[in-house]
N, C-alpha and C positions, 0 to 999 in steps of 0.2 A: 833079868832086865830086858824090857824089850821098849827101842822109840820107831817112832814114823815118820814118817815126809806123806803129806794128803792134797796134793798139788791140784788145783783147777785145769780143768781142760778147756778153757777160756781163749787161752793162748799159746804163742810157742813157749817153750821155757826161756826163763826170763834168768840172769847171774845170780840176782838176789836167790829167788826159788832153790834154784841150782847149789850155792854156796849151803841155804838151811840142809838142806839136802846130803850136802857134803860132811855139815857137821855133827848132823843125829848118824849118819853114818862110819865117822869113824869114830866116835862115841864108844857108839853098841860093839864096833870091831877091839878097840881097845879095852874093852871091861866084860868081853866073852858074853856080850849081848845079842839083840835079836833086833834085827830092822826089816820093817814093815814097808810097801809102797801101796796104799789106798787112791782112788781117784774120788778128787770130791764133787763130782758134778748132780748135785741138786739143781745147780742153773742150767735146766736142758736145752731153755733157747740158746743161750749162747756157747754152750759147752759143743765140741765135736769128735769126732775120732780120729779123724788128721793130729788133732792140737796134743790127745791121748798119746796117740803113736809119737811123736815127737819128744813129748817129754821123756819115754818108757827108751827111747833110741840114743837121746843125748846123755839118759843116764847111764846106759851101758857105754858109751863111748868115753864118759871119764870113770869109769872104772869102776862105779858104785852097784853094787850087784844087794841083793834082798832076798829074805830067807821068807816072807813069808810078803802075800800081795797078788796085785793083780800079776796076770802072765803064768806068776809061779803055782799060783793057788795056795792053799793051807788049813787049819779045821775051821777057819770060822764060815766058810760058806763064799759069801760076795764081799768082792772088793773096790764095788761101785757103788755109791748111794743111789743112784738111777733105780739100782735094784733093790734097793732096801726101803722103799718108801713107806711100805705094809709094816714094818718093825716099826718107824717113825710113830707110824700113827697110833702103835697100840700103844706103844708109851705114852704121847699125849696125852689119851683117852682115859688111862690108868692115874697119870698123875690130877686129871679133870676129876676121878669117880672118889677121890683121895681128897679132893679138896683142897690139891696144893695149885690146883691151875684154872681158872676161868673162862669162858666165854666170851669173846670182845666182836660184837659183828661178825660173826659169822671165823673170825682165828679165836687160836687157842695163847690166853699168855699165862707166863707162869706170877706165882704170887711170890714176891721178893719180901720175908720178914723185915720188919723194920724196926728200930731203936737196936739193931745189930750189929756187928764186924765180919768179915772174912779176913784172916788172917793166911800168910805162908809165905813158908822160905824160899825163895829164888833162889837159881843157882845162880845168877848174874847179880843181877840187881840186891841180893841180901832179903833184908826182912819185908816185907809190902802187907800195907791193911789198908782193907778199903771199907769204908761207912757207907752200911747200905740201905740206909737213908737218901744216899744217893744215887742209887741205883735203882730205876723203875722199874716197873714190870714189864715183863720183854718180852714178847712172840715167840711161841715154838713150835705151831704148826700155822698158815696162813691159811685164809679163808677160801682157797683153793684146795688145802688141802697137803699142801707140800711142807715140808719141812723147813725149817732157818737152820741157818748156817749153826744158831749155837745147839739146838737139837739136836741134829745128824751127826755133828762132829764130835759131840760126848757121848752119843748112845756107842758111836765108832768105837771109842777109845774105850769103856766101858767093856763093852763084848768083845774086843780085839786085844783087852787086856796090857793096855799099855802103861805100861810103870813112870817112863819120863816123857816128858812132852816138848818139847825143842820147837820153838819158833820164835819169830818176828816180833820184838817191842810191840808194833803196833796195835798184835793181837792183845795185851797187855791189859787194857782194860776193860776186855770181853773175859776175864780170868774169871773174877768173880761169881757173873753170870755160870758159868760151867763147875764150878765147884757147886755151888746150890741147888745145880740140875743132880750131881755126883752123889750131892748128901741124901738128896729126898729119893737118891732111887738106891739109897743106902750101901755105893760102890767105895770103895779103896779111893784115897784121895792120890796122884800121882804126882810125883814131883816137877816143880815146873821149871825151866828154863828160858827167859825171855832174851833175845839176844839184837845186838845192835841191827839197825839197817844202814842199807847202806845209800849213800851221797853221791851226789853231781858236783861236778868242779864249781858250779853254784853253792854248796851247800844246803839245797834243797833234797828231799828223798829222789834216789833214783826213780826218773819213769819214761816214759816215751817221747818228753819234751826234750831228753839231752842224745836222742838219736834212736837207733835200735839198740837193743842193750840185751837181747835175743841168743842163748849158748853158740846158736847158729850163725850167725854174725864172725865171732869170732874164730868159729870152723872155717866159715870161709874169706877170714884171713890168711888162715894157714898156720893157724897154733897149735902145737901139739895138745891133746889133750893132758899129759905130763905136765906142761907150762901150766892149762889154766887150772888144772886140780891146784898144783904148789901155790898159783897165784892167790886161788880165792880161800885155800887156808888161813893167808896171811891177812886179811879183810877182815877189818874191825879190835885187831887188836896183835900184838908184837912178844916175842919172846925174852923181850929186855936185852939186845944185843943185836948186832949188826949181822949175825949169819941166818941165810935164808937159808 
């Protein structure tokens, strides 16, 4: 079993991030698994090594360590898509000479079967099928030449071999698209796990509108890192009982 955390170096690390973070990693700890740390910066303009170093610091600070990733290294090579853009491409190219991807202006999009389903079992959410009939054809290289988020992040998982995949609902309906990439390049479908996000005393999704919401923030509150591991365990969901 091995999951990952593939965090943007966008910004500083954010609770949300942090908490996914938290829980592919005790996961993988609990079931004598393997946790991975990738950085996913395709987006070079706004991606930095500040925002990198930051997350790679707040993770060691609540205690979340990785057997395999950046820092540590491991057999797959690179653990920054920055560096893997030449892997990106030859897949594109491959799925284009295949006839499962097209030309669109100058990007490459892939061709999405229709009168079809994607079917699969969440570990959260239960059973999910999606009609991909309504899912168009999607972008996998741009006309630049760089890669999308949904190419880079499944050729990752793909070659890095990862069995579950733990993130965010919102990624949710970008599922599909990444299965179809998984089939045509005839990889191991991995199990997927969509997990709640989290809220503002709004009830809107956390974001920069209900303050800093930044690991850092609460560092220098003066919380131990002990409080906020126990805290953001507890986020999104209860033991059915009143002991923390």
């Amino acid at each position: 079993m091995k999951l990952r955390i593939a965090p943007s170096p966008t910004g500083y690390l954010h609770i949300g991030n942090a908490r996914t973070a938290l829980f592919n990693w005790l996961y993988a700890r609990a079931n004598n698994g393997k946790f991975l740390v990738r950085i996913d910066d395709t987006d070079t303009a706004r991606s930095s090594e500040e925002y990198m170093q930051d997350i790679v610091e707040n993770f060691k600070w609540l205690g979340i360590d990785w057997d395999e990733g950046i820092e540590v290294g491991g057999p797959h090579g690179e653990y920054k898509q920055s560096l893997r853009f030449e892997r990106y491409r030859k897949i594109a190219e491959s799925l284009l000479s295949k006839n499962l991807a097209y030309e669109d202006e100058g990007a490459i999009r892939f061709k999405v079967p229709s009168d079809s389903e994607i079917t699969f079992q969440d570990m959260v959410r239960g059973a999910m099928k999606f009609e991909l009939n309504d899912v168009e054809d999607f972008i996998i290289l741009r006309s630049d030449k760089s890669p999308t988020y949904h190419l880079a992040s499944t050729i990752d998982d793909i070659d890095y071999e990862i069995t579950t995949i733990a993130r965010g609902e919102d990624i949710l309906s970008s599922t599909p698209k990444h299965i179809l990439l998984m089939q045509a390049l005839g990889a191991d479908i991995p199990t997927f796990c969509h997990l709640p996000l989290l809220f503002g005393p709004d009830g809107k999704k956390l974001s920069k509108r209900h303050g800093d919401t930044s690991v850092n923030i609460f560092k220098e509150m003066g919380l131990l890192p002990e409080s906020l591991f126990n805290y953001m365990c507890l986020l999104g969901w209860a033991p059915g009982n009143d002991i923390e």
